[in-house]
C-alpha positions, -999 to +999 in steps of 0.1 A: -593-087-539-556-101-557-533-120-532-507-090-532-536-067-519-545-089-489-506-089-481-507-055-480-537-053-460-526-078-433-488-060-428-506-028-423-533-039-400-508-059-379-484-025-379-512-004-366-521-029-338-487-031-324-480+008-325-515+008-308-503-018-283-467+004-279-485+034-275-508+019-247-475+001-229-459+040-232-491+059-219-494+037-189-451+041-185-454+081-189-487+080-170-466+067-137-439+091-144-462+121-140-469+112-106-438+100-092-421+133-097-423+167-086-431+191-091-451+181-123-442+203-151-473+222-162-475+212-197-481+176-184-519+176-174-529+171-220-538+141-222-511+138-256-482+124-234-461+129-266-466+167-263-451+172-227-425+192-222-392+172-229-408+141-241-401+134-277-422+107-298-419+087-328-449+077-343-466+080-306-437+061-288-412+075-266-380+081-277-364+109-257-369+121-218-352+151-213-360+168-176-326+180-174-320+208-140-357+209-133-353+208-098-373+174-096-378+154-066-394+118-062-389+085-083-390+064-113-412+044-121-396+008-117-410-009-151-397+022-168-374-004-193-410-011-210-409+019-231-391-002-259-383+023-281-367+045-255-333+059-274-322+091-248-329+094-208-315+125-196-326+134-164-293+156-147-290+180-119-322+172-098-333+158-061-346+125-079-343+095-056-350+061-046-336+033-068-325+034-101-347+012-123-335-013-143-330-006-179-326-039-191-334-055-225-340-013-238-318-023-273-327+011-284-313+030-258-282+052-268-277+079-242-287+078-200-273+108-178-285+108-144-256+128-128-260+145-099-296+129-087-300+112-054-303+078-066-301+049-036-290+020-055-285+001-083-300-030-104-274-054-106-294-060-140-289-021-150-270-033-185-281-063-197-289-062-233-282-026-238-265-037-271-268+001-286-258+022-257-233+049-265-229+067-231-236+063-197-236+090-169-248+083-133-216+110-114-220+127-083-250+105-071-237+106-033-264+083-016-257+053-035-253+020-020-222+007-027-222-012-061-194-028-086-189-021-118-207-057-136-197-081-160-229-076-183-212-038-192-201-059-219-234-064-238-225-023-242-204-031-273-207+006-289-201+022-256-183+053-261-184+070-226-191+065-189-186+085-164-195+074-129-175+100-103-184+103-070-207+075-073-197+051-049-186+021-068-160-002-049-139-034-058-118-041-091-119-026-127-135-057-145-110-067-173-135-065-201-122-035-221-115-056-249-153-053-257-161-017-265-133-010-292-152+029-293-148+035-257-133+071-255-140+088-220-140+064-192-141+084-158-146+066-122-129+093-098-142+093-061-148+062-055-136+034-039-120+012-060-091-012-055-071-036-072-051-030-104-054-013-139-068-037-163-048-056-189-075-049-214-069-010-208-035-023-235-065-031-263-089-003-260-088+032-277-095+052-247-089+087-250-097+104-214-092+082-182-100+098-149-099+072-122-081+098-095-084+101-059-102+063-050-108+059-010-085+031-002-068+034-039-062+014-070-027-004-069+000-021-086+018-006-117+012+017-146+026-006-168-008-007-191-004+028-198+026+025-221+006+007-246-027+030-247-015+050-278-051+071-280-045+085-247-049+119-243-056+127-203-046+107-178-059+115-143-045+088-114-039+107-084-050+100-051-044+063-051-014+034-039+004+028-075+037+016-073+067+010-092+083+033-122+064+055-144+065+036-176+079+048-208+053+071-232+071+074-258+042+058-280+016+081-258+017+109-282-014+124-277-012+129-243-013+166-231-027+162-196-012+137-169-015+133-134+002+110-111+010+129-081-003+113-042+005+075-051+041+054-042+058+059-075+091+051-074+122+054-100+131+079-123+111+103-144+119+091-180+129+112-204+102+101-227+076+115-204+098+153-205+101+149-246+064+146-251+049+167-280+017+179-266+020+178-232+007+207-211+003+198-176+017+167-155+013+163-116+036+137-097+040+154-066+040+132-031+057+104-046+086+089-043+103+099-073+142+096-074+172+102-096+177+140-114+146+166-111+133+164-147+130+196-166+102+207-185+099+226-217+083+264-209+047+254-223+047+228-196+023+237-161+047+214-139+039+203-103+069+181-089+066+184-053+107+182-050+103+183-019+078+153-016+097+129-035+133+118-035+152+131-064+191+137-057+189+175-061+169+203-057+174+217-088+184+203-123+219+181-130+235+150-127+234+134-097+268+118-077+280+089-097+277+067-069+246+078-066+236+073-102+250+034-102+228+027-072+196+040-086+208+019-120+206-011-094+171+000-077+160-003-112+167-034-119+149-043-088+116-024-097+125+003-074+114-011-041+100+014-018+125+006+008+153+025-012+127+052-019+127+059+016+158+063+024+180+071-006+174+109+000+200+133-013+231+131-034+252+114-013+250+078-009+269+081+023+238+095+041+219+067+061+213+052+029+197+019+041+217-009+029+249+011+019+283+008+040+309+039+031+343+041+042+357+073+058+369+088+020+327+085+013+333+054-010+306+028-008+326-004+002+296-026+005+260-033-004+236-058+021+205-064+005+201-097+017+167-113+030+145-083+017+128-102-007+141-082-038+129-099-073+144-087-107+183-090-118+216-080-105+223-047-126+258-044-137+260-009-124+278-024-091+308-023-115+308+013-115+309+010-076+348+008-078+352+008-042+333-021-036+343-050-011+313-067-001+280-073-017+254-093-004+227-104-021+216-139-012+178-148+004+162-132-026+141-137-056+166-126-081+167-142-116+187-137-145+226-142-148+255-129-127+272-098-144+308-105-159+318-074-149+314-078-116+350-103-115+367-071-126+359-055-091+396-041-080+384-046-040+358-073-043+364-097-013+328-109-011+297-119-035+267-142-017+238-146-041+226-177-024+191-184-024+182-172-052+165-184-087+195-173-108+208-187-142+238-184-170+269-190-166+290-178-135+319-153-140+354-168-126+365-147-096+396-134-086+413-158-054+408-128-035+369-132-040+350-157-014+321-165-035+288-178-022+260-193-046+240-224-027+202-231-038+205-215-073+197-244-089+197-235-127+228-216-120+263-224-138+238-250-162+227-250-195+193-240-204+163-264-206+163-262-241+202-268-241+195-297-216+162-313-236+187-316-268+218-333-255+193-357-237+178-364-268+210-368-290+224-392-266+196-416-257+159-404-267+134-409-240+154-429-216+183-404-211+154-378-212+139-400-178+172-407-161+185-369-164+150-360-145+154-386-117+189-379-109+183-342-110+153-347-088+177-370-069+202-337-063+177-315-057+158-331-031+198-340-012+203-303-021+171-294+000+180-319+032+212-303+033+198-267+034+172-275+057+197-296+079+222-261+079+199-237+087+179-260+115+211-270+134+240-245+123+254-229+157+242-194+161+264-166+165+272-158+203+269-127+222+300-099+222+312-103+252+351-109+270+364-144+272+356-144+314+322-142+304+301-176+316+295-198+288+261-206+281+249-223+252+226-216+228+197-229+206+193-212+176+166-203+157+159-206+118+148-169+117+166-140+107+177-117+141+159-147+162+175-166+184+168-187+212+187-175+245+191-191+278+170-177+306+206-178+325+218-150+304+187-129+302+189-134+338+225-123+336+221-090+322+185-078+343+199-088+372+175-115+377+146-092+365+156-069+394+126-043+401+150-013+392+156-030+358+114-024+351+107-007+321+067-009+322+039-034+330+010-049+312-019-070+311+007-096+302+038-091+319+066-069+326+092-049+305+125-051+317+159-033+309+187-054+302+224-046+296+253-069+282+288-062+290+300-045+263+265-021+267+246-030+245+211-026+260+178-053+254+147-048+262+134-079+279+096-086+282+086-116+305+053-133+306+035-135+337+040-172+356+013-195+350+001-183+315+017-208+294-018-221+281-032-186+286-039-157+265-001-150+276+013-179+254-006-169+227+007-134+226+040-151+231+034-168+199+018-144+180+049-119+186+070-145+174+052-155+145+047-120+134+079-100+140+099-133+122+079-126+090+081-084+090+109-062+093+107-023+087+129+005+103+093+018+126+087-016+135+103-027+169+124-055+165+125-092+178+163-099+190+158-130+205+132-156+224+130-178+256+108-209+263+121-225+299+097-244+316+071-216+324+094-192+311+085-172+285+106-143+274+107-120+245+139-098+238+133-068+217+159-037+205+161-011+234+140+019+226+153+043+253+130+072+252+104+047+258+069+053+255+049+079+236+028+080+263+051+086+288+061+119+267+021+129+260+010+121+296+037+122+318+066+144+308+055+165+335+060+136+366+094+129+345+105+162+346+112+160+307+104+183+278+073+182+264+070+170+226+075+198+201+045+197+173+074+187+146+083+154+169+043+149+169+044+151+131+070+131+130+057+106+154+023+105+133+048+097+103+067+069+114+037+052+127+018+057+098+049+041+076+048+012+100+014+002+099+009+011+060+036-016+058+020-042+085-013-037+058+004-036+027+036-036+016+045-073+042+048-107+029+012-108+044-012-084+054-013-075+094-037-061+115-020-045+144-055-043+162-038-024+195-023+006+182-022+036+211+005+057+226+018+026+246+027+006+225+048+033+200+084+037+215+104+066+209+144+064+204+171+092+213+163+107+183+123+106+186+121+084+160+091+059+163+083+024+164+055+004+164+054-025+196+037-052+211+022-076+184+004-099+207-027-092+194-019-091+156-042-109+130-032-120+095-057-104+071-053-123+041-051-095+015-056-070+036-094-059+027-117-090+039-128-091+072-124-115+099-144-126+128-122-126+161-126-125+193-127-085+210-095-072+218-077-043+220-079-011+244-113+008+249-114+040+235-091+031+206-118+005+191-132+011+156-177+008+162-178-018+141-152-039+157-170-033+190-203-041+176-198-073+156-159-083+164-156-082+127-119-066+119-104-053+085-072-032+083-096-001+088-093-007+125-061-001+126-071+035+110-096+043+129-070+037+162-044+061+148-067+090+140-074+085+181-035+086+183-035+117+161-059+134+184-040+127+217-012+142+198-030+175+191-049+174+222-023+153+246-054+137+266-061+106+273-084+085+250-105+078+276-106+102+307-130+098+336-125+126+350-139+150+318-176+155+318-197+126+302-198+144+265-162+148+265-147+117+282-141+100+251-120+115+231-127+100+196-166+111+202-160+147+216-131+150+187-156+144+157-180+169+172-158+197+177-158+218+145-124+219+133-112+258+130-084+274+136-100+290+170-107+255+182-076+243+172-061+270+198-084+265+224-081+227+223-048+220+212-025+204+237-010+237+258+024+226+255+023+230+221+035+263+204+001+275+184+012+313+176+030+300+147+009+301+124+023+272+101+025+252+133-014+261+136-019+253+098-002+218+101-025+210+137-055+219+115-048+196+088-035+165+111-072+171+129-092+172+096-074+138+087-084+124+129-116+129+114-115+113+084-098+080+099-121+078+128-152+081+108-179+055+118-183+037+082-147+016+075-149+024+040-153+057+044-120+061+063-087+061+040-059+035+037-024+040+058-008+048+021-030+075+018-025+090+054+009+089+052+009+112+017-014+136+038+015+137+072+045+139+046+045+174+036+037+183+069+072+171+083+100+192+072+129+158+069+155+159+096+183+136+101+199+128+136+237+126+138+254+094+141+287+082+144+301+078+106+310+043+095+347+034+102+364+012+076+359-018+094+336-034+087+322-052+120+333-037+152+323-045+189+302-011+193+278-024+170+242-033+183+225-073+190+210-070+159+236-052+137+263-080+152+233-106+144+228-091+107+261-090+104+278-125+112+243-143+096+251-121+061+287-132+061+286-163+079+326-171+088+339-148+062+351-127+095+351-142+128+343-116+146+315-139+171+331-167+192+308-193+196+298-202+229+306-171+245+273-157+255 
């Protein structure tokens, strides 16, 4: 036998024995399979595995399971990734459970969909080395444990589709989408995932992206998408994404896009409305602004107008003033603070941050201290009317416009405190002009400043130019430091009779420090009839300066300094000097005297929400309309969403109930009493702390382990929401056993329209039947916030999209603006706003008069 024949004879023999070895591995594989499902279909009891029903073979190994809707129960067989030459494992619509086995190392493997199964978990191993998959299905597998998306995806590199709805999958998008350049469908709806689009979404060629309707909600901008030119369907509702829709103008595939239910902000582009192929857009329960876009004919168009805050109703320009201040939002990203309350088309209109004189002509702009980054638009020019704009304690870069010098009534500009640059315009004489701590402003650039070093000296000029201007800066630090430590804080409005008492001021904005003699003063040295309510910590009291401006005064019990007392003493300090939001009581003023401790807050003189669910009766007031309850539900919901998310830091309330929200005289609500607040650091990880709170408000898994995320703070305002549909009490000794707590009977009690008339509160009016619709949707959402899992109840962004439609807007009257721009009927804080915005530009405090 030749050389060439023995060759021969040695491949071939060594073939046979490793197909015979493959075909053993797979009979023993196929063999376990037969009796870990069921029922077993019938063709399976040959012996010929590769002549089963749905099993395909190559040369006697297993390429293809396809059991597809066989209405399967039981398992897989966990060494199932030893069938090596495994290409297809379909195995839809059946009862399969258990976990999913890992499919590891299976190089052949093209195709796995295992949608709607009851699969348990998943190996954290599940891709690794799957170098040839193509697609990947695992949707609507409801009993997963939760699991994130892994980093080992990446092996995938011919990955063309996964789909994954409903499946339970939490955490971030992993930023890896730069590896599967044939990725076409990628769909993750129903889950919960947080965090932000990917910037590796800019370099992949994805076609279909469904990544709608997340539990707490994916966040940040849609930036990404204005660079995904493939795109074709774009389905993001149901989440917390801020900012402007970005321009599509590239996107000109797209025929199917839907952002409605985030925070989106800004106008609708036009490049979104010029579109070639689209079909069907959603951006309903936004916050949309500027003119309602209008679509071409072919278009299936779902605004929401009234959802969102566009100047009209129906298409056209909007006001010009109105126009120049949305060009300024813009250049400021559109913060959700102007969102809010820029409704309408006239700028005159409570717009926050916008004075009008009595002709409707904005004559100035305050946006200091509200943390705005981006530029200074030169839109304000177009504000002809102008007198005062305030814009310092910010993070605004960029240069100073020129055209705002050519202002006719411009008698103020403060950009202090900012990172600005350029050049600065010259000012009329007219113009007091305020710029401290901009430290690059009225220089040259760096470049500008590295090449005159250079030219004049080399290295050592270089070196002297940095230590003197580290030299300025830090005397430019001490001197800001020293001003705002030991400036003299504006004094109280009061006559020149009144008793001088001196003050300490405080660094904070709205805080000061005030002498237990005044706060004496005006309670009538905490007089019993002055006694607004008592708590575990003290006593509310009602306090009234001479020119009636009312205080609400809260003063810790005697003997507490070291106490828990002195720690919500500090906590409501520390807190309400870092947050500010219009349904968020505010913090006027402070006390520490010895064993005094004393905390001044705006008056709220409705008070309670308790007193109006509980007691209205005893107070011989009107009971709370459902639309106030709605409205209520609102307000609070916009106060604690911002508390979680939209603060410098992330809150946790941790004592929200109907006694600590206080109503104004228009019903409007505010969140109190933030004694027992805890700083969540990005407002998802838990903390261990020690139990606080009120029984009956308490999320189970705060109670059980004292571990607390922002989802306690949900789970206590779905109990609020059911007092307000039921107006009990969340905890109520008197009810039988099954029923005294609230939260537990609630969630038990199917919710119908029948048992939303039998249990509704009786005051309320349920023979309207939209009143009855809106009660049956508020208790559906109780539910949902109060069920047991956290991460099964939604965030506060979320909850407030679901209470918006349900309140028709109505604005309380108030007294319009007069042309002046300070005067003595204004409130503590306004006057304190006021005189710290324009320090002695108008004298209007005279120190030492309090």
């Amino acid at each position: 036998m030749d050389y060439h024949h023995c060759c021969s004879l040695i491949l071939g023999l060594t073939s046979f024995l490793l197909i015979s070895f493959s075909t053993a591995d797979d009979a023993a594989i196929m063999a376990k399979l037969s009796t870990s499902i069921s029922p077993t279909p019938s063709s399976w009891d040959r012996n010929n595995f590769c002549a089963w029903d749905g099993i395909t073979c190559d040369r006697g190994s297993v390429i293809r399971i396809n059991l597809s809707h066989m209405s399967l129960n039981g398992t897989l067989p966990s060494d199932l990734n030893s069938l090596p030459n495994l290409k297809n494992l379909t195995m839809q619509g059946n009862s399969l459970s258990g976990p999913l086995p890992t499919l590891s190392k299976l190089a052949s493997l093209e195709h796995v969909i295992l949608d709607g199964n009851n699969f348990t978990s998943i190996p954290s191993d599940l891709f690794q080395g799957l170098t040839n998959l193509r697609s990947f299905s695992i949707s609507d597998n409801l009993q997963l444990s939760p699991w994130s998306l892994p980093n080992n995806l990446n092996d995938s590199a011919n990955l063309q589709s996964f789909q994954a709805n409903q499946a339970n999958i939490y955490g971030t998008i992993p930023d890896i989408f730069y590896s599967f350049p044939k990725l076409q469908n990628l769909s993750l709806s129903y889950n919960n995932l947080t965090g932000s689009l990917p910037a590796s979404f800019h370099e992949s060629r994805i076609q279909n992206l469904w990544l709608n309707n997340q539990l707490q909600g994916l966040s940040g901008t849609l930036d990404v998408l204005s660079s995904m030119t493939q795109i074709s369907q774009v389905w993001l509702e149901g989440n917390a994404f801020t900012g402007a829709i970005p321009d599509l103008s590239k996107c000109t595939e797209l025929f199917d896009l839907h952002l409605g239910d985030n925070q989106l902000t800004g106008l609708v582009p036009d490049t979104i409305v010029s579109l070639p192929k689209l079909v069907n857009i959603t951006l309903k329960n936004n916050k949309l602004q500027g003119p309602l876009p209008v679509f071409g004919s072919g278009v299936k168009v779902e605004l929401g107008a009234s959802t969102n805050s566009f100047c009209l109703d129906k298409p056209g320009k909007c006001d010009a003033q109105v126009t120049a201040l949305l060009e300024v939002a813009g250049a400021l990203g559109y913060p959700m603070s102007m969102a809010e309350s820029w409704l309408g088309d006239n700028a005159c209109d409570r717009w926050e941050f916008v004075v009008c004189d009595l002709n409707n002509s904005v004559t100035r702009v305050n946006f200091a201290k509200q943390k705005f980054s981006g530029t200074i638009s030169p839109a304000f020019r177009n504000l002809t009317s102008l007198r005062m704009l305030s814009l310092n304690d910010n993070n605004l870069t960029g240069s100073i416009p020129d055209v705002l010098k050519s202002l006719p009534d411009l008698q103020l500009l403060n950009v202090s405190n900012n990172n600005l640059s350029g050049l600065v315009p010259v000012f009329p004489s007219r113009v007091k002009f305020s710029s401290e701590n901009n430290l690059l402003l009225g220089k040259p650039t760096i470049n500008e400043n590295i090449n005159t070093t250079y030219s004049s000296g080399g290295l050592a000029g270089l070196v002297t130019g940095i230590v003197i201007s580290g030299v300025i800066f830090v005397i430019g630090v001490i001197m800001f430091v020293s001003y705002k430590c030991y400036r003299v804080s504006p004094s109280k409005l009061q006559s020149e009779k009144s008793v001088d008492h001196s003050e300490i001021p405080s660094s904070k904005i709205g805080n000061v420090m005030i002498s237990v003699q005044v706060l004496q003063q005006v309670t009538d040295n905490f007089s019993d009839e002055k006694v607004l309510g008592r708590g575990g910590f003290g006593v509310v009291y009602e306090g009234e300066f001479d020119d009636g401006t009312k205080i609400a005064v809260k003063r810790m019990k005697t003997g507490m300094k070291e106490t828990k007392g002195m720690n919500e003493f500090e906590a409501e300090i520390a807190v309400l000097t870092k947050v500010r939001h219009r349904h968020l009581v505010a913090l006027l003023g402070y006390c520490a005297n010895d064993n005094e401790r004393l905390l001044v807050y705006e008056y709220m003189p409705q008070g309670t929400l308790s007193q109006h669910l509980f007691k209205w009766r005893e107070q011989k007031s009107l009971p709370l309309s459902w639309k106030q309850r709605v409205s209520i539900a609102l307000d609070v919901g916009r106060g604690v969403e911002y508390l979680h998310s939209m603060a410098q830091q992330s809150f946790i309330h941790r004592d929200l109930k109907p006694a600590n929200i206080l109503l104004d005289d228009d019903m409007r609500a505010k969140v109190a009493d933030f004694g027992l607040v805890k700083n969540a650091p990005d407002g998802k990880y838990s903390i261990d702390t020690r139990l606080a709170g009120t029984f009956g408000y308490l999320a189970p898994e705060y109670s059980a382990t004292g571990r607390v995320t922002t989802k306690v703070d949900v789970y206590s305002f779905g109990v609020v929401l059911m007092q307000l549909i039921t107006g009990r009490k969340a905890l109520d000794e008197t009810m039988p056993y099954e029923s005294c707590q609230l939260a537990a009977w609630f969630r038990r009690v199917p919710v119908t329209k029948e048992n939303m008339v039998k249990y509704a509160d009786k005051a309320v009016n349920t023979n309207d039947n939209e009143t009855l619709e809106s009660i049956f949707k508020v208790a559906e959402l109780a539910k949902h916030c109060t069920t047991r899992e956290p991460f099964h109840r939604p965030d506060m962004g979320y909850i407030v999209n679901v209470l918006r439609p349900l309140f028709e807007q109505w604005k309380p009257l108030r007294q319009e603006q007069e042309n002046t721009y300070y005067r003595r009927h204004m409130s503590l804080p306004q006057a304190l706003q006021a005189y710290d915005d324009t320090s002695s530009t108008i004298d209007v405090f005279k120190r030492n008069s309090f």
